[in-house]
Biopython code that builds the backbone (N, CA, C, O; Angstrom):
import numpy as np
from Bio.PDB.StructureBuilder import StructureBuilder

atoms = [
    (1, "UNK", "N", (128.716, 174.873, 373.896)),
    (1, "UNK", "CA", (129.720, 174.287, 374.755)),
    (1, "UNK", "C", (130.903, 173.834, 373.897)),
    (1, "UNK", "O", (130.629, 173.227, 372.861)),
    (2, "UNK", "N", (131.997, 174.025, 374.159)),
    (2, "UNK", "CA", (133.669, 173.776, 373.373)),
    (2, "UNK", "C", (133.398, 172.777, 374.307)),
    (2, "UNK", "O", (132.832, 172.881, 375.396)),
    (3, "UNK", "N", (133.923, 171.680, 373.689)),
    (3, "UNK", "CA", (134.330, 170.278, 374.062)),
    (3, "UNK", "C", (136.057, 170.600, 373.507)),
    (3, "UNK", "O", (136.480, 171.194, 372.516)),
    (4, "UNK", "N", (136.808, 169.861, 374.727)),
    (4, "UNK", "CA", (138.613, 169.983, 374.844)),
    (4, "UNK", "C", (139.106, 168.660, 373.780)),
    (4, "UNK", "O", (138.506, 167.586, 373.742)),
    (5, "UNK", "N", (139.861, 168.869, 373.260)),
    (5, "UNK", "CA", (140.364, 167.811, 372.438)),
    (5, "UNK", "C", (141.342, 167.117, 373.523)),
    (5, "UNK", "O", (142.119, 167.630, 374.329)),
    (6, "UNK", "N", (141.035, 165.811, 373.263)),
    (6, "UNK", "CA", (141.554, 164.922, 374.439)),
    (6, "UNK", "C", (142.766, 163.818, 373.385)),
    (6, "UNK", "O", (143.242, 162.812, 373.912)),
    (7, "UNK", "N", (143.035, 164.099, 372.285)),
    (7, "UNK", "CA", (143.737, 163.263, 371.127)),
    (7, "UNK", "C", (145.595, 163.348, 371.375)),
    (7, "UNK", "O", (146.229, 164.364, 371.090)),
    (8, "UNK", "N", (146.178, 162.208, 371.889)),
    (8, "UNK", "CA", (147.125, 162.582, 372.166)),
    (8, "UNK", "C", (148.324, 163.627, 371.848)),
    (8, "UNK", "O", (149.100, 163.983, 372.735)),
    (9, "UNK", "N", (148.416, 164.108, 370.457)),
    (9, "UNK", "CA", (149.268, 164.985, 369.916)),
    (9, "UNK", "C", (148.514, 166.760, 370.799)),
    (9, "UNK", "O", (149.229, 167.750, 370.954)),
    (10, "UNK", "N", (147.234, 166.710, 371.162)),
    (10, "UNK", "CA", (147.103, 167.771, 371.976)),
    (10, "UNK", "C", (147.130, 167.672, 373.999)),
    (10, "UNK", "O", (147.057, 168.478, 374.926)),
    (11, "UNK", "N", (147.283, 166.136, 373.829)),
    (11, "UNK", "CA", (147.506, 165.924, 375.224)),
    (11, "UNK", "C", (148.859, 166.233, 375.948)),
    (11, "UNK", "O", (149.018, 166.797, 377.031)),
    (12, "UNK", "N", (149.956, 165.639, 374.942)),
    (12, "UNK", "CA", (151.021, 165.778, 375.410)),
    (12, "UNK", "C", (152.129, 165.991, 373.927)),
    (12, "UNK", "O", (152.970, 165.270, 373.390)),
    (13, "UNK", "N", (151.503, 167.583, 373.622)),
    (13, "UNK", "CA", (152.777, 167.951, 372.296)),
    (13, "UNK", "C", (154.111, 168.485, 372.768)),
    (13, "UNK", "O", (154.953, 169.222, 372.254)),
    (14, "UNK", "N", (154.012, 167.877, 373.890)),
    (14, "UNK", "CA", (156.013, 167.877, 374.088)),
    (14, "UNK", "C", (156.424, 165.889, 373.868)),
    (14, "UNK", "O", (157.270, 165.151, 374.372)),
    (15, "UNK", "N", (155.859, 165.788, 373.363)),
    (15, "UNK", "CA", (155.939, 164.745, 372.911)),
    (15, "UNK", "C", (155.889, 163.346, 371.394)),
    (15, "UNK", "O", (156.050, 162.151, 371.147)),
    (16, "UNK", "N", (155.521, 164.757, 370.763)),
    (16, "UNK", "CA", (155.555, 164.715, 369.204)),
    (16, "UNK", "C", (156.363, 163.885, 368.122)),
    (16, "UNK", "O", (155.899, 163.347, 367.117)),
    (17, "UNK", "N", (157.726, 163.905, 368.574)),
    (17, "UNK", "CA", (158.790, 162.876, 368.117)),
    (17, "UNK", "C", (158.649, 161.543, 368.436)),
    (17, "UNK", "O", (158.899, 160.545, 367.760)),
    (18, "UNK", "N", (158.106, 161.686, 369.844)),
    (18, "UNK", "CA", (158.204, 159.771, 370.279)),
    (18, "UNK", "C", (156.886, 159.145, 370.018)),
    (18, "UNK", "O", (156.866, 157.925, 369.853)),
    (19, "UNK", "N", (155.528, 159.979, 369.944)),
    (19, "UNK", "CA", (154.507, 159.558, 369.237)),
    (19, "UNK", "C", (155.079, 159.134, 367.691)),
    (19, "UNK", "O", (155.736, 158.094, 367.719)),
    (20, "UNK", "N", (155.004, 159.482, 366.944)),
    (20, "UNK", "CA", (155.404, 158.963, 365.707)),
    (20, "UNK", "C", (156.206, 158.031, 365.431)),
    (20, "UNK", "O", (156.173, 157.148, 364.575)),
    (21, "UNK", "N", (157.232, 158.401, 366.547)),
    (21, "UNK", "CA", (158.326, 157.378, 366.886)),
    (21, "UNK", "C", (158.277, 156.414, 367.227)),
    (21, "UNK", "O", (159.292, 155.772, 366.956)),
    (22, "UNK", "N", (157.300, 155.720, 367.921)),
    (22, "UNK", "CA", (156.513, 154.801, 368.896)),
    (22, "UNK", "C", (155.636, 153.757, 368.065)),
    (22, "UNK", "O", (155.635, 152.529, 367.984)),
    (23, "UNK", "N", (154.846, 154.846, 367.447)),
    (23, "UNK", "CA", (154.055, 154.463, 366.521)),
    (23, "UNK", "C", (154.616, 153.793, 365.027)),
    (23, "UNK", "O", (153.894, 153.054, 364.357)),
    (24, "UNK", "N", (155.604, 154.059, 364.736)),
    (24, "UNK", "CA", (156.089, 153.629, 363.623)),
    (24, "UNK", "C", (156.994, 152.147, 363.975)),
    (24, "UNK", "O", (157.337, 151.501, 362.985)),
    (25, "UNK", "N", (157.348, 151.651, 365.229)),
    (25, "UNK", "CA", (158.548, 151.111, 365.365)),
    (25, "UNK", "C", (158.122, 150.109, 366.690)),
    (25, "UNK", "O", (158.735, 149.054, 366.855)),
    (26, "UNK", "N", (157.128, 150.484, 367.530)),
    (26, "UNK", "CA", (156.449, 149.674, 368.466)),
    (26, "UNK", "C", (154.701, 149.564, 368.362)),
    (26, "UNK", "O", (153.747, 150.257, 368.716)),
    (27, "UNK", "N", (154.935, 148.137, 367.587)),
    (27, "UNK", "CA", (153.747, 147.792, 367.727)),
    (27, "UNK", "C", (152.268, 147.579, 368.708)),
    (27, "UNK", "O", (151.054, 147.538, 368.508)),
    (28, "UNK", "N", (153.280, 147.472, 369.945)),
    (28, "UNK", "CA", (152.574, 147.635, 371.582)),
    (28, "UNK", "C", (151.843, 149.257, 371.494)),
    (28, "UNK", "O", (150.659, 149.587, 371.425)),
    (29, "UNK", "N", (152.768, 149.856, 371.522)),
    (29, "UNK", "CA", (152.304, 151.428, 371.675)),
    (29, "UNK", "C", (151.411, 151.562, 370.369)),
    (29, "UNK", "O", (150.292, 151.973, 370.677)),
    (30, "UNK", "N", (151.543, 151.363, 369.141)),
    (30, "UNK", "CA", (150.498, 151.111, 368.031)),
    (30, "UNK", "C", (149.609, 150.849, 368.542)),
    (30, "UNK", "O", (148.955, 151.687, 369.162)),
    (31, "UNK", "N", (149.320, 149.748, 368.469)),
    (31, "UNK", "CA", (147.963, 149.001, 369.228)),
    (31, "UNK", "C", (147.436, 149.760, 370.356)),
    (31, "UNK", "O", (146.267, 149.487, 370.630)),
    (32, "UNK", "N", (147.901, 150.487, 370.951)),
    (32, "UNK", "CA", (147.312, 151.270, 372.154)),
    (32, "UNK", "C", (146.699, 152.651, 371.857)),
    (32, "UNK", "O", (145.565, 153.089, 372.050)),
    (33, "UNK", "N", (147.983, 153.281, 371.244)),
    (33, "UNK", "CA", (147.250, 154.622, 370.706)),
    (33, "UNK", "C", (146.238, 154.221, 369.793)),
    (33, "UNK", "O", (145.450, 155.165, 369.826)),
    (34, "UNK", "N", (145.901, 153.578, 369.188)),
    (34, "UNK", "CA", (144.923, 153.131, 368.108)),
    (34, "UNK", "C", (143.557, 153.143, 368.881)),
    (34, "UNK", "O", (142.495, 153.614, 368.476)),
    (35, "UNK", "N", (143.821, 152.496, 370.138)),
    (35, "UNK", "CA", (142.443, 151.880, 370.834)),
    (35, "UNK", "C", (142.378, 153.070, 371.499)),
    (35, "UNK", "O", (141.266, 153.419, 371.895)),
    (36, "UNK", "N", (143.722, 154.072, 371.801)),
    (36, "UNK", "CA", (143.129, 155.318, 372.904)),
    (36, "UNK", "C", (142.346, 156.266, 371.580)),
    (36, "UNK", "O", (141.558, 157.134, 371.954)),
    (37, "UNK", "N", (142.544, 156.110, 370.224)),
    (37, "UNK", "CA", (142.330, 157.506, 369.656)),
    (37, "UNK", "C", (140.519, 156.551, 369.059)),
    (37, "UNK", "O", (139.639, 157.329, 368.693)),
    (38, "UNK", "N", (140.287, 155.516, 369.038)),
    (38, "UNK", "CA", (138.574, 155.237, 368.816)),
    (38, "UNK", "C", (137.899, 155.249, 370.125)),
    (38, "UNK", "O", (136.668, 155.227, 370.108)),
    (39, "UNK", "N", (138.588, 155.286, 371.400)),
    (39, "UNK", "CA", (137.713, 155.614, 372.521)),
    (39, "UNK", "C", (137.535, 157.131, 372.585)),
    (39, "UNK", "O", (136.520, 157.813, 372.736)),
    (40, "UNK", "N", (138.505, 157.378, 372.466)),
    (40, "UNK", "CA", (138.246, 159.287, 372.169)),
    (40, "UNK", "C", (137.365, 159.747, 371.140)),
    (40, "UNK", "O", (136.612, 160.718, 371.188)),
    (41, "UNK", "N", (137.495, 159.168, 370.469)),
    (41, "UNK", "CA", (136.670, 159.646, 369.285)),
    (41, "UNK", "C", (135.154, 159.073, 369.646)),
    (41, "UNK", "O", (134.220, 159.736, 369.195)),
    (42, "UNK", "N", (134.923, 158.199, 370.221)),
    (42, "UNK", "CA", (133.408, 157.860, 370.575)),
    (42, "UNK", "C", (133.152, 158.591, 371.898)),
    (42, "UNK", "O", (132.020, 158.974, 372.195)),
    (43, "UNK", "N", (134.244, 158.785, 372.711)),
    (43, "UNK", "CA", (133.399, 159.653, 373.979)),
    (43, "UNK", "C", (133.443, 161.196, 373.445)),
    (43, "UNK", "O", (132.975, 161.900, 374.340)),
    (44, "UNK", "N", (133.845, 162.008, 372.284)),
    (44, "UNK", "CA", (133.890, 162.956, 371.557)),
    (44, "UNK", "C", (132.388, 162.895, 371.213)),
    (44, "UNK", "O", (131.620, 163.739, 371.674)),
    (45, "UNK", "N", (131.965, 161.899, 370.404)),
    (45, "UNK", "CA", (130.730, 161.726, 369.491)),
    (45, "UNK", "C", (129.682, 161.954, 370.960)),
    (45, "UNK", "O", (128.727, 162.707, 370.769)),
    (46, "UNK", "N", (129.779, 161.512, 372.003)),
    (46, "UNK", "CA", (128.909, 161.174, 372.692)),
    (46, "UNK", "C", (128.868, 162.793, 373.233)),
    (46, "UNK", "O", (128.045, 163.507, 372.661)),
    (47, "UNK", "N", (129.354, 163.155, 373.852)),
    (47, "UNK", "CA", (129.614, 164.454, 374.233)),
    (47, "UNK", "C", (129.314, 165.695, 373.165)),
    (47, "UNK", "O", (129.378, 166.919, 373.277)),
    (48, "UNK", "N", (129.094, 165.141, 372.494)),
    (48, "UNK", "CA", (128.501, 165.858, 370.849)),
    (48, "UNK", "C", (127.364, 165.826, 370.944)),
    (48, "UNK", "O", (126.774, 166.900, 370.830)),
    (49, "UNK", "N", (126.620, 164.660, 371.179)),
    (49, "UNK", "CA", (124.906, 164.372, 371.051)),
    (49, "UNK", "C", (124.627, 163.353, 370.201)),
    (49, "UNK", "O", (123.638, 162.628, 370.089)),
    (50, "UNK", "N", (125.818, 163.426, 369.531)),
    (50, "UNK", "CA", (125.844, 161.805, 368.205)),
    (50, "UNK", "C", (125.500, 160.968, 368.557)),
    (50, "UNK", "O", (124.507, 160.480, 368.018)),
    (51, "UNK", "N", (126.101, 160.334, 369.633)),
    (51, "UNK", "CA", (125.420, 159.110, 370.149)),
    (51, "UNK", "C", (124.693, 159.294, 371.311)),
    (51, "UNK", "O", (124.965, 160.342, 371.897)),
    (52, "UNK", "N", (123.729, 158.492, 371.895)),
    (52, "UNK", "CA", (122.821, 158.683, 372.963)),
    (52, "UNK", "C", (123.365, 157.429, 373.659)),
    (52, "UNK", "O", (123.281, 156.291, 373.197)),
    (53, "UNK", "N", (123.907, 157.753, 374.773)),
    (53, "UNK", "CA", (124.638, 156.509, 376.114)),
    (53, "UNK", "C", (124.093, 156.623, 377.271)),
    (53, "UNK", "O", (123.566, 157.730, 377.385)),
    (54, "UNK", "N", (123.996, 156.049, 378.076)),
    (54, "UNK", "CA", (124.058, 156.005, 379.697)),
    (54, "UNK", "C", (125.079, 156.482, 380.353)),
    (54, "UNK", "O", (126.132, 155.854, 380.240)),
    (55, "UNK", "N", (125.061, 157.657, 381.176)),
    (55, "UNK", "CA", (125.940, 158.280, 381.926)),
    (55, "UNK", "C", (126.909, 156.947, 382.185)),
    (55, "UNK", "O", (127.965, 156.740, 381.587)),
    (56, "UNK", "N", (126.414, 156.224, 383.043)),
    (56, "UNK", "CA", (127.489, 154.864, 383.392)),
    (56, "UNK", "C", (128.453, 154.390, 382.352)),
    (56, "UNK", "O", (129.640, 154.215, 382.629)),
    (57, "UNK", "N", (128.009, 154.200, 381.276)),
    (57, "UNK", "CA", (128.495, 153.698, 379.774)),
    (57, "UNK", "C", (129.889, 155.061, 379.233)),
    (57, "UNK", "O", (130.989, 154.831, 378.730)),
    (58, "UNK", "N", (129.265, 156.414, 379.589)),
    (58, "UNK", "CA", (130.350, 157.014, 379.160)),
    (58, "UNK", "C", (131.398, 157.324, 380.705)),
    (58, "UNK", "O", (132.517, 157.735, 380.397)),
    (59, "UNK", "N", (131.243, 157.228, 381.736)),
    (59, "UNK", "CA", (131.905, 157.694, 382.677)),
    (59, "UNK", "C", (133.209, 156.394, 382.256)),
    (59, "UNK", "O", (134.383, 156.741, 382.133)),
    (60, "UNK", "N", (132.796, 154.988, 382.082)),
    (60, "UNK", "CA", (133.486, 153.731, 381.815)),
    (60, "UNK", "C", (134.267, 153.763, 380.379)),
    (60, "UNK", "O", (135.093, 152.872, 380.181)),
    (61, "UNK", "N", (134.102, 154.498, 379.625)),
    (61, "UNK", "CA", (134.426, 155.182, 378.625)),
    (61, "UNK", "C", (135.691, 156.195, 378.643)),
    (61, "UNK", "O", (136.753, 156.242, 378.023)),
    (62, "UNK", "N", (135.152, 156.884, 379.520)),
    (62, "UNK", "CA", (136.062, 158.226, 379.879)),
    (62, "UNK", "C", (137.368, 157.623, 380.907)),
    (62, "UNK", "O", (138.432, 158.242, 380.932)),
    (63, "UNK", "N", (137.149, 156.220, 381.834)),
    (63, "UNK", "CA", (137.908, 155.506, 382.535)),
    (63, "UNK", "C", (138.738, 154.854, 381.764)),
    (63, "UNK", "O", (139.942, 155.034, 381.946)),
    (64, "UNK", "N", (138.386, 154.149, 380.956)),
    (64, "UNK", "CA", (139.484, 153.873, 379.695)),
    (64, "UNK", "C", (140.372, 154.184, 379.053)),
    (64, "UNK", "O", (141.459, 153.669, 378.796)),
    (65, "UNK", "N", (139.744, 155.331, 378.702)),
    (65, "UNK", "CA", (140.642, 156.073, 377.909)),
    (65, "UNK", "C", (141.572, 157.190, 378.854)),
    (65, "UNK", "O", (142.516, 157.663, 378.222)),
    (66, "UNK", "N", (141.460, 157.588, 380.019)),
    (66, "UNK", "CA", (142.044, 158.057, 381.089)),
    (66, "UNK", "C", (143.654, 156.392, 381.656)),
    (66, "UNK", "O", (144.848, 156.483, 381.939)),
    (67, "UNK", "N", (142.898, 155.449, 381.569)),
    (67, "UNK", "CA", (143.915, 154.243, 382.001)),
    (67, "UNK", "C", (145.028, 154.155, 380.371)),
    (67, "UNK", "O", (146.259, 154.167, 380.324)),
    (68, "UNK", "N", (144.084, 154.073, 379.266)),
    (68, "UNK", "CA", (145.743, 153.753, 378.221)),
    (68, "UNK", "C", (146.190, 154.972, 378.170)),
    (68, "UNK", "O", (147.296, 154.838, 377.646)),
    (69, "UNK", "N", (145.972, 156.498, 378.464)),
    (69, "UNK", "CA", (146.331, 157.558, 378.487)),
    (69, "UNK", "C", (148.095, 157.790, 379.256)),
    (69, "UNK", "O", (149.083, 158.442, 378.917)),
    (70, "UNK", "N", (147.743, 156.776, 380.527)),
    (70, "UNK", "CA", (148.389, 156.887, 381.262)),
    (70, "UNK", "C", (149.584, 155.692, 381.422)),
    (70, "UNK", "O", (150.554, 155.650, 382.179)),
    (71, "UNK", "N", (149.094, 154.714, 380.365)),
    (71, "UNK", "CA", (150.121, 153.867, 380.071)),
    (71, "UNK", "C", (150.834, 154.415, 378.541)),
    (71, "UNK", "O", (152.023, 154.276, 378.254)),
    (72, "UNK", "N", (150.207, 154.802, 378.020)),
    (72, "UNK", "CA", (150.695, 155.799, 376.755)),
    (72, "UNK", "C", (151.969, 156.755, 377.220)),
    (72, "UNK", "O", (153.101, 156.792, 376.738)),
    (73, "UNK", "N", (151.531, 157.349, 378.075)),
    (73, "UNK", "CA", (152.635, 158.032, 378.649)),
    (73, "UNK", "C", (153.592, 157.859, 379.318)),
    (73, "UNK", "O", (154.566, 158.602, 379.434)),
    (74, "UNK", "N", (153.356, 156.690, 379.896)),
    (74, "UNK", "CA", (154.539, 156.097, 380.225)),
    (74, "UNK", "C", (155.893, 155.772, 379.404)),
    (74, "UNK", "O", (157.093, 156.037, 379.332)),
    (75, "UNK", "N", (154.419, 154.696, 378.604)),
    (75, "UNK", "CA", (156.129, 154.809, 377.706)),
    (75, "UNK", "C", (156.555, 155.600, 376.472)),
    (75, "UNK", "O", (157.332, 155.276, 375.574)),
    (76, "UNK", "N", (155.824, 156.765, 376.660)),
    (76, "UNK", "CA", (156.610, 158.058, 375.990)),
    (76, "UNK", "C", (157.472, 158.604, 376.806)),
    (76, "UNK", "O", (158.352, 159.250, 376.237)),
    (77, "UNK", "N", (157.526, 158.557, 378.163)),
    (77, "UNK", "CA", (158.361, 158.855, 379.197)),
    (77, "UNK", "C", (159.444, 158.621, 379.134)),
    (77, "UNK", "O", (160.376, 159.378, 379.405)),
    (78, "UNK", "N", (159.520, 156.780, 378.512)),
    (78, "UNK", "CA", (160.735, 155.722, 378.903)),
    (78, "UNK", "C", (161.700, 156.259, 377.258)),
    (78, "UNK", "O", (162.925, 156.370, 377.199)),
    (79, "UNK", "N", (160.632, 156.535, 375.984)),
    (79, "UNK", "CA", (161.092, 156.705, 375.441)),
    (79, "UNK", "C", (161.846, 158.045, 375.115)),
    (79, "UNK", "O", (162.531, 158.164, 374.100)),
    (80, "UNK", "N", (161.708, 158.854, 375.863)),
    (80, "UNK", "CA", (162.294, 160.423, 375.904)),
    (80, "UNK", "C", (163.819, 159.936, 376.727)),
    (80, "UNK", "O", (164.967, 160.238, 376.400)),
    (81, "UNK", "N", (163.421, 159.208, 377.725)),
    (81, "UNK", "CA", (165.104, 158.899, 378.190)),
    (81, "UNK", "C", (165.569, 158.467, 377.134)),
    (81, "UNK", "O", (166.142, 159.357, 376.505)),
    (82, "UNK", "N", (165.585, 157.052, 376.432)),
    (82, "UNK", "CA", (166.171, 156.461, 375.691)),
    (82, "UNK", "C", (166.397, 157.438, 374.606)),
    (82, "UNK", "O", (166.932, 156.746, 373.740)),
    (83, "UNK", "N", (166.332, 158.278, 374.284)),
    (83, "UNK", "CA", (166.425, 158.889, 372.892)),
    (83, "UNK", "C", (167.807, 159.477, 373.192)),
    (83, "UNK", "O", (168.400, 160.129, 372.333)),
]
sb = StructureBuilder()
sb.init_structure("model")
sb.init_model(0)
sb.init_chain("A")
sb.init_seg("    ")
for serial, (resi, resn, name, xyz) in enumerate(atoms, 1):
    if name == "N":
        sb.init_residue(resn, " ", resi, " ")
    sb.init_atom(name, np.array(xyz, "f"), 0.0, 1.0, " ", f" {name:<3s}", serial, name[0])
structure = sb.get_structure()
């Protein structure tokens, strides 16, 4: 089974400049992508077999990282205007 890379630079690479951009200069968006790229990386592991979870545990997992996904993008959004 191919498991999809869910890591933002393959989520949204029309967006490449303001990730880095974001990341270097807003600490908010720091702090977020940080926490979206160790939830990814543990629902990765889990979906691997690495770790052994409770369906419930990763669906709440996968909800997480689906919610800063979507605040992530936001304000890569805000920041594509502003540029």
């Amino acid at each position: 089974m191919t498991l999809e890379k869910h890591d933002l630079h393959h989520e949204f690479p029309e967006f490449t400049d303001e990730i880095h951009h974001l990341k270097m200069n807003d600490n908010h968006f720091a702090r977020l992508f940080a926490e979206y790229h160790d939830i990814d990386q543990e629902v990765h592991r889990i979906e691997q077999g690495v770790e052994n979870t409770s369906d419930e545990y990763l669906e709440g997992k996968k909800k997480e990282r689906l919610n800063l996904k979507d605040n992530l993008f936001i304000m890569l959004k805000k920041a594509q205007v502003t540029a």
